[in-house]
C-alpha positions as semicolon CSV with decimal commas, in nm:
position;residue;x (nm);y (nm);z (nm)
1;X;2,577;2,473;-1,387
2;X;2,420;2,649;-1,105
3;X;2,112;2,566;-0,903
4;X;1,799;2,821;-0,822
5;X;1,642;2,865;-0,520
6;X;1,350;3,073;-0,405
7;X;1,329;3,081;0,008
8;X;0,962;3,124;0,217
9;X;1,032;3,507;0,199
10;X;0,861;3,524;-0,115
11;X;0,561;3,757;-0,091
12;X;0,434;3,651;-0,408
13;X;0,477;3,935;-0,603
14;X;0,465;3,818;-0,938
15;X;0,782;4,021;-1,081
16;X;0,989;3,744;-1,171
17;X;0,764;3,492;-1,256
18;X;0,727;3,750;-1,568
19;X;1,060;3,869;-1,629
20;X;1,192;3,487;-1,610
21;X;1,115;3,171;-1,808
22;X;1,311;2,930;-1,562
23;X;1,070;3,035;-1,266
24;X;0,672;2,960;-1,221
25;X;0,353;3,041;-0,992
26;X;0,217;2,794;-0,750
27;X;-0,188;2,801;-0,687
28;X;-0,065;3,071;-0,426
29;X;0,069;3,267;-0,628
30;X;0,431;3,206;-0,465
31;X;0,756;3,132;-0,710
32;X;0,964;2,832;-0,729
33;X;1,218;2,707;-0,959
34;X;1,104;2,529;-1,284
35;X;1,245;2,174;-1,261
36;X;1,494;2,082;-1,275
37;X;1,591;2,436;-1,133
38;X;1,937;2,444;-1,321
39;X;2,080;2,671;-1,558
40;X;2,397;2,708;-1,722
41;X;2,672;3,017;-1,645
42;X;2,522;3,192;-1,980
43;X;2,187;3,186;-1,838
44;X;2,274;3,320;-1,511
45;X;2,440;3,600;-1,637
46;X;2,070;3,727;-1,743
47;X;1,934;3,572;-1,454
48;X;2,104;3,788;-1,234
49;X;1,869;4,069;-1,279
50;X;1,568;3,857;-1,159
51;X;1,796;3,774;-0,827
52;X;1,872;4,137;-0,793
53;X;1,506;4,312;-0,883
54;X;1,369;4,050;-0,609
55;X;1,198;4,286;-0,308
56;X;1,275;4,060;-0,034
57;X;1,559;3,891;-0,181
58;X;1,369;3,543;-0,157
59;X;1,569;3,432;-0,500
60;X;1,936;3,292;-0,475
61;X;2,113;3,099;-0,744
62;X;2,420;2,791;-0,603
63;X;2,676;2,660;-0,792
64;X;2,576;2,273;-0,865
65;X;2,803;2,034;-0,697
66;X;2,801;1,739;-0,951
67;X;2,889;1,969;-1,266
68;X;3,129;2,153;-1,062
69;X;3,331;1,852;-1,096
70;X;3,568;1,705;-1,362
71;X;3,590;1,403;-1,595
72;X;3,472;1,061;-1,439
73;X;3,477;1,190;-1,082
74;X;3,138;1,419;-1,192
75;X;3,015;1,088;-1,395
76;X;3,043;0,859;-1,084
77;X;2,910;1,123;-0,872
78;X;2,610;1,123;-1,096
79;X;2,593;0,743;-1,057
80;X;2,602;0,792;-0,727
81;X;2,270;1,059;-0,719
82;X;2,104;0,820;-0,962
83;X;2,127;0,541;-0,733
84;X;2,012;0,726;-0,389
85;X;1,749;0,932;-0,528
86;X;1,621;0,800;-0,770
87;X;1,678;0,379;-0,808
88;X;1,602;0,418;-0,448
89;X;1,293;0,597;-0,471
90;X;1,008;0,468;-0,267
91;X;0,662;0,481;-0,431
92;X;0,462;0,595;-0,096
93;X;0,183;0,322;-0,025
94;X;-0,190;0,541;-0,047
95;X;-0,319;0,723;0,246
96;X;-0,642;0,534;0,399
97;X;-0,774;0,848;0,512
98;X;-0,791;0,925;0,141
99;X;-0,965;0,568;0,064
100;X;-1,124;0,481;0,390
101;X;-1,569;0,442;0,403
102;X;-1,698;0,665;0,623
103;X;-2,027;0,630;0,699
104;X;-2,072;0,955;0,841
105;X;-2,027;1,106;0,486
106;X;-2,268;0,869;0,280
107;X;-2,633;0,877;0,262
108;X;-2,884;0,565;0,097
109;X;-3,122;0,802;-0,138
110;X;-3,426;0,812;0,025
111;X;-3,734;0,574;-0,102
112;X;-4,045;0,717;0,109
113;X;-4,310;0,889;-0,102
114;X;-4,604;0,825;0,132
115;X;-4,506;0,728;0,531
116;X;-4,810;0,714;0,657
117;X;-5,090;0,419;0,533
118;X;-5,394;0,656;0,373
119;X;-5,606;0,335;0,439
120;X;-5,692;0,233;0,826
121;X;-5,757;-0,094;0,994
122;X;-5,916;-0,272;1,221
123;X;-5,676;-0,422;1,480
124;X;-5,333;-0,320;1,520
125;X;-5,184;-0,677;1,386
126;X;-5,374;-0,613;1,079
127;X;-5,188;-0,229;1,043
128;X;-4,887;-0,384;1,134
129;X;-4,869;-0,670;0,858
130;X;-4,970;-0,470;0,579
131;X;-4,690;-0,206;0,694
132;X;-4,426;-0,490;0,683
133;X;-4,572;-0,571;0,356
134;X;-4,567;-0,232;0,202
135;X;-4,211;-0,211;0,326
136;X;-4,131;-0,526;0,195
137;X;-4,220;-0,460;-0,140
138;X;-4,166;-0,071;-0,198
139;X;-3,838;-0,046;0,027
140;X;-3,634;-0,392;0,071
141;X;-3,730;-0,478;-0,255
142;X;-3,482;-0,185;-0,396
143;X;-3,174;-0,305;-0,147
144;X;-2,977;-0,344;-0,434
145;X;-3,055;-0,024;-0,621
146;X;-2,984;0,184;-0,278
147;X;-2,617;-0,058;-0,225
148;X;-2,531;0,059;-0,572
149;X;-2,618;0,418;-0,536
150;X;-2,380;0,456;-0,253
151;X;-2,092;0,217;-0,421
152;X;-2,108;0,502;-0,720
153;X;-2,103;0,766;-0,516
154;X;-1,848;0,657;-0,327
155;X;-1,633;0,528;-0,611
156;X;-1,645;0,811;-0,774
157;X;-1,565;1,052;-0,477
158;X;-1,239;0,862;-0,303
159;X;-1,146;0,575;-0,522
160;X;-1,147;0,704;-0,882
161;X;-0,766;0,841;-0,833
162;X;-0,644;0,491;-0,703
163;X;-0,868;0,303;-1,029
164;X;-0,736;0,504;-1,302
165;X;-0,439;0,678;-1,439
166;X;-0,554;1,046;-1,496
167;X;-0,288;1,372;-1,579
168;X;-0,433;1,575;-1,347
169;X;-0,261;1,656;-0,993
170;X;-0,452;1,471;-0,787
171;X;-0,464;1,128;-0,960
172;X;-0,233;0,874;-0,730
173;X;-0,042;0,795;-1,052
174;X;0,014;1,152;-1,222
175;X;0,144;1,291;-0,880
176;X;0,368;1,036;-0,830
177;X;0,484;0,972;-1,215
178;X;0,547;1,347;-1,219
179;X;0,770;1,335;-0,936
180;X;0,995;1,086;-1,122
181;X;0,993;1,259;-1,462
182;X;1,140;1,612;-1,279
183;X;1,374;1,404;-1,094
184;X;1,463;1,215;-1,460
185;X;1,524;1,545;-1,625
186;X;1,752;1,688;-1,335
187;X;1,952;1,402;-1,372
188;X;1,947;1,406;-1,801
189;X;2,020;1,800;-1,767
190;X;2,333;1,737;-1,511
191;X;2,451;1,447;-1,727
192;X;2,466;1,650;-2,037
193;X;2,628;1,933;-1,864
194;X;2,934;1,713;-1,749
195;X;2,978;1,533;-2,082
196;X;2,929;1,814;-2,338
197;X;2,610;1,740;-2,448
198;X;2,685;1,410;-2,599
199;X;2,416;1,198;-2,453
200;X;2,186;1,022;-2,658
201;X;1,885;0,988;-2,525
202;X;1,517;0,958;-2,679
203;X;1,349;1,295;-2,691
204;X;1,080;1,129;-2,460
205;X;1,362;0,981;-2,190
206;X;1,197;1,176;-1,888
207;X;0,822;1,132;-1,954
208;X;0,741;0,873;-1,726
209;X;0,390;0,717;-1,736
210;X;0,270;0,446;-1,550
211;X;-0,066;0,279;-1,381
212;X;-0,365;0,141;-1,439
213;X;-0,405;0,134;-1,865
214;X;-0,056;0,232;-1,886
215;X;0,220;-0,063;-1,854
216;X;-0,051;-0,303;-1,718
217;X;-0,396;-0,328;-1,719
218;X;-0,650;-0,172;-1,506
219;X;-0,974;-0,322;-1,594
220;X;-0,782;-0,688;-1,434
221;X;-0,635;-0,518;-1,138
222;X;-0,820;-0,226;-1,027
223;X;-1,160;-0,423;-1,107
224;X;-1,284;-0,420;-0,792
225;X;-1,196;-0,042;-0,728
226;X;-1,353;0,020;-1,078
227;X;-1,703;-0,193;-1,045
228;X;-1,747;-0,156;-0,687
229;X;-2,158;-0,136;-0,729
230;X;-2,107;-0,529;-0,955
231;X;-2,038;-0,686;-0,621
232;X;-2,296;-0,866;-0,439
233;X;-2,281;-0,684;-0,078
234;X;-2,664;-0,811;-0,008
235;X;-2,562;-1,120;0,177
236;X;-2,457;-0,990;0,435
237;X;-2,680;-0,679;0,520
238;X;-3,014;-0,714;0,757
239;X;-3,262;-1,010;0,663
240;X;-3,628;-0,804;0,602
241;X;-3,726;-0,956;0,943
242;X;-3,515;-0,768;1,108
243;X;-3,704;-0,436;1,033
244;X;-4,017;-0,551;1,134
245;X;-3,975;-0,417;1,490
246;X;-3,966;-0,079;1,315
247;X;-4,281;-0,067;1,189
248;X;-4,509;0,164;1,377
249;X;-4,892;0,163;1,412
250;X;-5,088;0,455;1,517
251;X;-5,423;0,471;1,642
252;X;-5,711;0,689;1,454
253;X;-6,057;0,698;1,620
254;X;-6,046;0,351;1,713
255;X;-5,875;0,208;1,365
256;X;-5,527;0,184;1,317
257;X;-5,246;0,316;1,013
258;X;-4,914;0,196;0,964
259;X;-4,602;0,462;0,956
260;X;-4,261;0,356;0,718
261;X;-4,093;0,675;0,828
262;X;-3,905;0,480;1,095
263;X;-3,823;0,202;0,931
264;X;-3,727;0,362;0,591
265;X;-3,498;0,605;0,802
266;X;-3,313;0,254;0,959
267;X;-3,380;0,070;0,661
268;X;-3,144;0,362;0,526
269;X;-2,855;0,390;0,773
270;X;-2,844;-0,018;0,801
271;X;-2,738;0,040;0,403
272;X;-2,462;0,251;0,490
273;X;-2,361;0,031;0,812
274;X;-2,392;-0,306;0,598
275;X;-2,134;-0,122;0,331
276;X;-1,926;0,013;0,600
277;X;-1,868;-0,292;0,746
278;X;-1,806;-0,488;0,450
279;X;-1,584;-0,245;0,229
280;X;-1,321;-0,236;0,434
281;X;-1,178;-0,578;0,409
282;X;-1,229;-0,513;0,000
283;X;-1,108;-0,202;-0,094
284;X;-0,830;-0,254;0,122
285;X;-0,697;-0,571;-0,092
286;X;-0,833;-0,374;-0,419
287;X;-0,582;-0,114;-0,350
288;X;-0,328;-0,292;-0,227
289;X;-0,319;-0,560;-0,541
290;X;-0,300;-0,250;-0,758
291;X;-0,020;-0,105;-0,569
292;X;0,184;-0,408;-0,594
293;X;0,103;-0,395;-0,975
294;X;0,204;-0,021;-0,973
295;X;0,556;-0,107;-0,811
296;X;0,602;-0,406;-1,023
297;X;0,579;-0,186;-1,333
298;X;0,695;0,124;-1,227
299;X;1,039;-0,050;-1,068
300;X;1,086;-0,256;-1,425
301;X;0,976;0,097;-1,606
302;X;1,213;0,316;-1,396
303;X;1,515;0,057;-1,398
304;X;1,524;0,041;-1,790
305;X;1,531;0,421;-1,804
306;X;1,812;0,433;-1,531
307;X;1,991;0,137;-1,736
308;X;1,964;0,355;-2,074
309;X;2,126;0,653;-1,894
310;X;2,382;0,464;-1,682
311;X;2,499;0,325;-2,032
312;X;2,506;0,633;-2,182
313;X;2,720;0,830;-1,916
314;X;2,912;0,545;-1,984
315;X;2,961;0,567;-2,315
316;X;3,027;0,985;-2,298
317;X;3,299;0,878;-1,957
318;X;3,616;1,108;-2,052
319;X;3,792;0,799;-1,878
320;X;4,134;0,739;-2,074
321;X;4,137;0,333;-2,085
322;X;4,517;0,341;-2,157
323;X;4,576;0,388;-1,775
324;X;4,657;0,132;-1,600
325;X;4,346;-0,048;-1,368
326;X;4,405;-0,019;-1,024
327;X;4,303;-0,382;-0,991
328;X;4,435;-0,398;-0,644
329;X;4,242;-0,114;-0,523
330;X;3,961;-0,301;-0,704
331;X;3,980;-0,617;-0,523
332;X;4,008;-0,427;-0,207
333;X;3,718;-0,195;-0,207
334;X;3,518;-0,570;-0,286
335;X;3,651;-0,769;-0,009
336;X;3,578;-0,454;0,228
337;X;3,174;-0,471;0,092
338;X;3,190;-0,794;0,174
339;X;3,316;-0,782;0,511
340;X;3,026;-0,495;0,575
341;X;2,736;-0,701;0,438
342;X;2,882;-0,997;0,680
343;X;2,825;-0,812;0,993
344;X;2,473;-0,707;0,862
345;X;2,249;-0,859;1,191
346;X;1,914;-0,973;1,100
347;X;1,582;-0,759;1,280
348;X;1,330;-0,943;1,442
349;X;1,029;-0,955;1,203
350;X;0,692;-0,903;1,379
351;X;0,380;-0,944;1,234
352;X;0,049;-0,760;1,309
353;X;-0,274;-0,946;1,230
354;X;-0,562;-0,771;1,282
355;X;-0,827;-1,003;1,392
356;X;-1,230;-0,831;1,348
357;X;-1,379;-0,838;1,613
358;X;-1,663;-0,569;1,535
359;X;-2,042;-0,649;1,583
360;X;-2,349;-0,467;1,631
361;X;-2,473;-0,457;1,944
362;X;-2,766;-0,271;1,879
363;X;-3,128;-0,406;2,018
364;X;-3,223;-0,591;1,658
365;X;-3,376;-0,948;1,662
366;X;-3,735;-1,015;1,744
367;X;-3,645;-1,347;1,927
368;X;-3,425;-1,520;2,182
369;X;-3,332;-1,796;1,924
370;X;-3,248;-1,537;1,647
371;X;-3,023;-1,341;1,880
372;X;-2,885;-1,674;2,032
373;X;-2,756;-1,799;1,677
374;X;-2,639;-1,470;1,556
375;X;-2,371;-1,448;1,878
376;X;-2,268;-1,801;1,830
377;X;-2,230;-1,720;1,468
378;X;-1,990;-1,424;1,514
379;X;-1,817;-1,580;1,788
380;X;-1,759;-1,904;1,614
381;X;-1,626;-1,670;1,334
382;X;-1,409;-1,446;1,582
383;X;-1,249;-1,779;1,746
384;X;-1,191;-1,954;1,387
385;X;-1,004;-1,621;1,236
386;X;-0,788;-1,641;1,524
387;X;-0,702;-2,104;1,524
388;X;-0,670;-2,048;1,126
389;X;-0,400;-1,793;1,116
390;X;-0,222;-2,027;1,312
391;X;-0,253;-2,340;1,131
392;X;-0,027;-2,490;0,851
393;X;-0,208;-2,436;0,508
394;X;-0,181;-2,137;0,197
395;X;-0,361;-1,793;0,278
396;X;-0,390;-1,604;0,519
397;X;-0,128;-1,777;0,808
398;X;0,141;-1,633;1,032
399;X;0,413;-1,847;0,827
400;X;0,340;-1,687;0,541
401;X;0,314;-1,337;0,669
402;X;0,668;-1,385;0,856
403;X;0,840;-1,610;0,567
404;X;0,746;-1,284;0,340
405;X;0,902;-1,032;0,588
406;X;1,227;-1,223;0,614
407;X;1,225;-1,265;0,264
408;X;1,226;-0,929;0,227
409;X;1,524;-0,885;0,494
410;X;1,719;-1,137;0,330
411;X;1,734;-1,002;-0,023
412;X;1,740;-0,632;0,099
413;X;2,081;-0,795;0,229
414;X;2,161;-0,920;-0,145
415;X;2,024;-0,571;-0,335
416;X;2,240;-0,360;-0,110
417;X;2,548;-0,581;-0,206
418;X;2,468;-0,563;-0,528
419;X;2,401;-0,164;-0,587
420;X;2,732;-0,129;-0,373
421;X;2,935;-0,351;-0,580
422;X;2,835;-0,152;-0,893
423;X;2,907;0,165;-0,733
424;X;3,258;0,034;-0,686
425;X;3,288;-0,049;-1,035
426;X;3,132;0,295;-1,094
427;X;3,398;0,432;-0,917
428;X;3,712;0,271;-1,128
429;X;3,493;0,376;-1,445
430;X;3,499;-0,026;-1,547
431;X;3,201;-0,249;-1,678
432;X;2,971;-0,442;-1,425
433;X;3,097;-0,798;-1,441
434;X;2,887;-1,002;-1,696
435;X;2,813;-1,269;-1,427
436;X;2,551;-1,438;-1,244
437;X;2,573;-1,480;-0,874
438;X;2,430;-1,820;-0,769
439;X;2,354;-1,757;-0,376
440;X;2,252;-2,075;-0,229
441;X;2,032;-2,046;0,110
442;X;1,838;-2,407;0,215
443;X;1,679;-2,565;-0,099
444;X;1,661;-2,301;-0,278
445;X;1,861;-1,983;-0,376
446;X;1,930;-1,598;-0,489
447;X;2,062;-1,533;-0,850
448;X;2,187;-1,194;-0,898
449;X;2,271;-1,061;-1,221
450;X;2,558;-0,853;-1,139
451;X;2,473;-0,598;-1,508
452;X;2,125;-0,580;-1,401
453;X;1,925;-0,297;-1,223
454;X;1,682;-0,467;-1,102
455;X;1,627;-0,618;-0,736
456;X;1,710;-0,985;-0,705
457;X;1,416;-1,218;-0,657
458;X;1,394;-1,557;-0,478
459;X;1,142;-1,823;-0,364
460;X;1,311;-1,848;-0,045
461;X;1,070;-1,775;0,158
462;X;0,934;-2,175;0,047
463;X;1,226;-2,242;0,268
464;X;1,170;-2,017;0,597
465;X;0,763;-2,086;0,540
466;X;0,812;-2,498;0,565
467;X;1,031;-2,425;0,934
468;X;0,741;-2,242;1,051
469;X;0,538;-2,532;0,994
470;X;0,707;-2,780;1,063
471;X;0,876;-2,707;1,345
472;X;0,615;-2,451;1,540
473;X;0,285;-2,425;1,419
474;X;0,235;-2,757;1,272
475;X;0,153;-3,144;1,403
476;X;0,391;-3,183;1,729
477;X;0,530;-2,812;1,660
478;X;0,635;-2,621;1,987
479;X;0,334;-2,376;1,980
480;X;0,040;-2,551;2,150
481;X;-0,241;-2,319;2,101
482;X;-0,491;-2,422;2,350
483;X;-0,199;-2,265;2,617
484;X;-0,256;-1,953;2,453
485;X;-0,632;-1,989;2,390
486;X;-0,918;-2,207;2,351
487;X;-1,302;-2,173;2,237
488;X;-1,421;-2,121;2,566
489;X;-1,271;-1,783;2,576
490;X;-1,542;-1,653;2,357
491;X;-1,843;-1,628;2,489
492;X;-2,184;-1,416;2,506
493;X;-2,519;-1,292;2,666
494;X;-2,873;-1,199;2,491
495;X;-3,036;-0,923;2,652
496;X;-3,379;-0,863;2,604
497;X;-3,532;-0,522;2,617
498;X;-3,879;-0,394;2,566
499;X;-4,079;-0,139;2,323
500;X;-4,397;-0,031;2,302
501;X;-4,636;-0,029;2,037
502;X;-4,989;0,074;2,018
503;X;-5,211;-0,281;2,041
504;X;-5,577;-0,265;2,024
505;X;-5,649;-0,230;2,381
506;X;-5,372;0,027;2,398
507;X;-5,006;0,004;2,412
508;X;-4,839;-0,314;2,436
509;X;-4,525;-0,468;2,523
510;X;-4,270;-0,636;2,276
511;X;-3,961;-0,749;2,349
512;X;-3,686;-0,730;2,131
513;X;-3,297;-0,864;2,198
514;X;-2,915;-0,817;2,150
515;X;-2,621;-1,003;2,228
516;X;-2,296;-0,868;2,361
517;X;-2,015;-1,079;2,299
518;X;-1,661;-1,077;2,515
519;X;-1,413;-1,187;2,270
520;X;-1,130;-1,037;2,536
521;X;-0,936;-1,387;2,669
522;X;-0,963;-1,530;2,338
523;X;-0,779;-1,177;2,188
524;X;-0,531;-1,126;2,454
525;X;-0,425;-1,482;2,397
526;X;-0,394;-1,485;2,009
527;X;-0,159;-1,199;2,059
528;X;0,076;-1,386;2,273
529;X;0,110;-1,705;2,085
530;X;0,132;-1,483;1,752
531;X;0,407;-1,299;1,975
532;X;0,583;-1,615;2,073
533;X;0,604;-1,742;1,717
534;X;0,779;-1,427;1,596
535;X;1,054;-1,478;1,932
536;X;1,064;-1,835;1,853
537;X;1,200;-1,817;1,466
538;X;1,385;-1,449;1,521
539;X;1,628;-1,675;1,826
540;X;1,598;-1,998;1,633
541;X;1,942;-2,161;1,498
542;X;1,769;-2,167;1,131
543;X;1,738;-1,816;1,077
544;X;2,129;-1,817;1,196
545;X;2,157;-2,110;0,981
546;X;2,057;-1,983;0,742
547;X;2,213;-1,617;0,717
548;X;2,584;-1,785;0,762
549;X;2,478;-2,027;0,440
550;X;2,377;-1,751;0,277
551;X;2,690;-1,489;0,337
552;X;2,886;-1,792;0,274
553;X;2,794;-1,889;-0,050
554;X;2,785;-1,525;-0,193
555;X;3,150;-1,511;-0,023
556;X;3,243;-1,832;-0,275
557;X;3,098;-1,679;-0,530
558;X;3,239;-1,350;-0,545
559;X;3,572;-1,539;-0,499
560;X;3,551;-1,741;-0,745
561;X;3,344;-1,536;-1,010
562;X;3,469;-1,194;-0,988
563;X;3,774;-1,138;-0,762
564;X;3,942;-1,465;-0,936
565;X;3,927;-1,318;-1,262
566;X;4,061;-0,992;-1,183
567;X;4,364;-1,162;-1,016
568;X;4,376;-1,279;-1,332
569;X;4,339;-0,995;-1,542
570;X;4,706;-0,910;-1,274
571;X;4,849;-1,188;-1,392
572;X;4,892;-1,170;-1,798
């Protein structure tokens, strides 16, 4: 088979987009190859006249590598393409530009009909309540109605392609499903090519379809994403005291009118603020619980497609099983996998958790007191987000972020053995052992299923997690916090500041207040003891411990379940 290309010379032209059905038109008008891009030696002959009536000779056609070759060498090369690019494929986590708030691009809907009081009153106090009162009930009373305008909007603008599975470019899901179906049918098209067209595969093999509605569903885990405007986000915006200093009162020939247009304009941005500052934390776990659904299903969806096709380029292998095995060269090419995964060194897992540590420091409360217990509020919140993470406990704690991580290291280790292994087999043209590998670790362990594609999974980290605890963060563990930190590091002012509103003898003062809140020591401390924990179990003996156990025990078990049983195969 041979493979088209069309270079950035292409002046988009449009010739051979016409004259050729294996070519189409980007949005640009440009030409590239229709996947997979391959055609056979009968097609190029045609073809050829495309190439040559190119102006800028932006099209050139390659021989194909893989269908170049002969017999099982072109079938294990196959394998081989199967595994990198495609079993290997990375689904790319979503961009939070693409999902982030900004409240620079939102807008409450605006409430005022009438800013200014038709009526007038006697003393400015009187103006001034029935303002607060007018806002109270034709403004603050629709909080909810103006949250829910913006969660729609905003829903519907950046987190509709994340929510749902559409098939339109664009959509999260589509994009990324059609990515795997072109690189599905580039592997079904080679794979027929090198066995004579004598693969069986379901007419459907290379759609691939997956997300929200579509292998699991949506409604569970994109809920959030979906009914953004169902959440109560009221509880933590402004109280209606706090607008009251926005109220304005305007003298007319010695009687007084309230004006809203101040207050419904900051009534209004608060909306947006209060969102911003809450969505974050939200949409951020909304998206990623739907993207570790997505893997889950896509992995499990993608490895019983790759299974099918491994099985069937099996099945079509011109591999003559009257030749003798070359179990020696077998046993060889296993012992020198395992010798490479023993020198695999472990990297230091760090962990990155981001602490908030945002406030408003705008000039908002109407008292000392209220300012007072708003600052002790946020910096008894600040300090506890920082003593929690490093406590024993379930949730949100360093052990489990870093028992996760080396988790993840660990049976990396194990699915690179494994996808090695079969390539080895892969390469003798011979059946995947119909074992189970029984890796043990601390208390618990790693089964690998040697026939299986997909990626081992442990509870491990149980193991790595109760160190952690018991041994650094926990009751007489090495890390003593207060070193690193203690509540006095937080701390804060109130400032007072003063306005000036029109009173009945002319303008008067009032003061209003803000707190600024130095949450500096406190930070710069949390950092180092979350620093020291990740040097402390990276250069303990467990981790070494526990990697020798581990390399040990999937040494005694390849012994003993796979290269013991080809000796004996040698044998009889």
């Amino acid at each position: 088979m041979k493979k088209i290309f069309v270079s950035d010379k292409c002046i988009a032209c449009g010739v051979c987009v016409v004259n050729s059905e294996f070519l189409m038109e980007t949005p640009d008008g440009r030409a590239i190859p229709k996947e997979p891009g391959l055609i056979t030696a009968e097609q190029y002959i045609k073809f050829q006249e495309v190439v040559n009536d190119c102006p800028v000779n932006a099209i050139s056609v390659e021989d194909e590598l893989i269908s170049a070759l002969d017999g099982s060498e072109a079938i294990i090369k196959l394998k081989t393409m199967i595994n990198e690019k495609i079993k290997n494929f990375k689904v790319p986590y979503p961009k939070s530009e693409e999902f982030d708030f900004n409240d620079k691009n939102y807008e409450a809907p605006s409430l005022i009909s009438q800013g200014l009081s038709k009526t007038t009153y006697k003393s400015y106090d009187k103006a001034n309540n029935e303002g607060f009162y007018v806002f109270k009930n034709t403004m603050y009373s629709q909080q909810k109605a103006l949250i829910q305008a913006v969660c729609v909007e905003y829903k519907t603008r950046q987190l509709k392609k994340f929510a749902y599975y559409e098939k339109e470019q664009g959509n999260y899901y589509y994009d990324i499903n059609m990515e795997i179906s072109k690189m599905l049918e580039e592997a079904v098209t080679l794979g027929q090519a090198i066995s004579s067209n004598k693969m069986n595969l379901p007419v459907n093999f290379c759609d691939f379809e997956v997300g929200p509605d579509k292998g699991f569903d949506g409604d569970t885990w994109a809920w959030a994403l979906r009914n953004l405007e169902q959440i109560d986000w009221t509880s933590k915006m402004k109280d209606e005291d706090f607008y009251r200093t926005y109220i304005n009162v305007e003298e007319y020939c010695e009687e007084y009118k309230y004006s809203l247009y101040e207050v419904e304009s900051t009534f209004r941005e608060y909306i947006v603020y209060g969102l911003y500052m809450q969505l974050s934390d939200r949409v951020d776990e909304a998206i990623d619980s739907t993207y570790k659904k997505y893997c889950e299903v896509f992995k499990k969806t993608l490895n019983e497609k790759l299974s099918l096709l491994k099985t069937e380029l099996k099945r079509c292998s011109m591999f003559d099983d009257s030749v003798e095995i070359k179990q020696a060269d077998l046993i060889r090419d296993i012992n020198s996998l395992l010798s490479e995964i023993k020198s695999t060194e472990l990297k230091k897992e760090i962990v990155y958790h981001s602490v908030d540590w945002s406030y408003d420091s705008s000039f908002r409360f109407s008292s000392y007191s209220k300012a007072s217990e708003a600052a002790g509020n946020r910096t008894d919140r600040f300090y506890n987000s920082c003593s929690n993470y490093l406590d024993t406990g379930y949730g949100d704690r360093i052990s489990e972020d870093l028992a996760s991580n080396y988790k993840n290291q660990f049976e990396g280790i194990m699915n690179t053995f494994k996808t090695k292994l079969q390539e080895i087999y892969d390469k003798y043209d011979m059946a995947y052992p119909i074992t189970t590998l029984d890796i043990d670790c601390d208390m618990y362990r790693i089964s690998m299923d040697i026939t299986s594609y997909e990626d081992v999974s442990s509870n491990i980290n149980w193991d790595i997690r109760k160190f952690i605890d018991d041994k650094i963060i926990g009751w007489g563990g090495v890390l003593n916090k207060s070193e690193y930190f203690t509540y006095s590091d937080v701390d804060y002012e109130v400032n007072e500041s003063i306005t000036w509103k029109q009173g009945l003898f002319g303008e008067k003062k009032v003061p209003i207040y803000n707190y600024l809140a130095d949450f500096g020591r406190c930070r710069s401390g949390f950092d180092k003891a979350v620093s020291f924990c990740c040097d402390y179990v990276f250069e303990s003996n467990y981790l070494k411990t526990f990697r020798t156990k581990m390399l040990k025990s999937l040494e005694m078990e390849v012994e003993e379940k796979i290269l013991s049983k080809i000796v004996l195969l040698q044998n009889t």
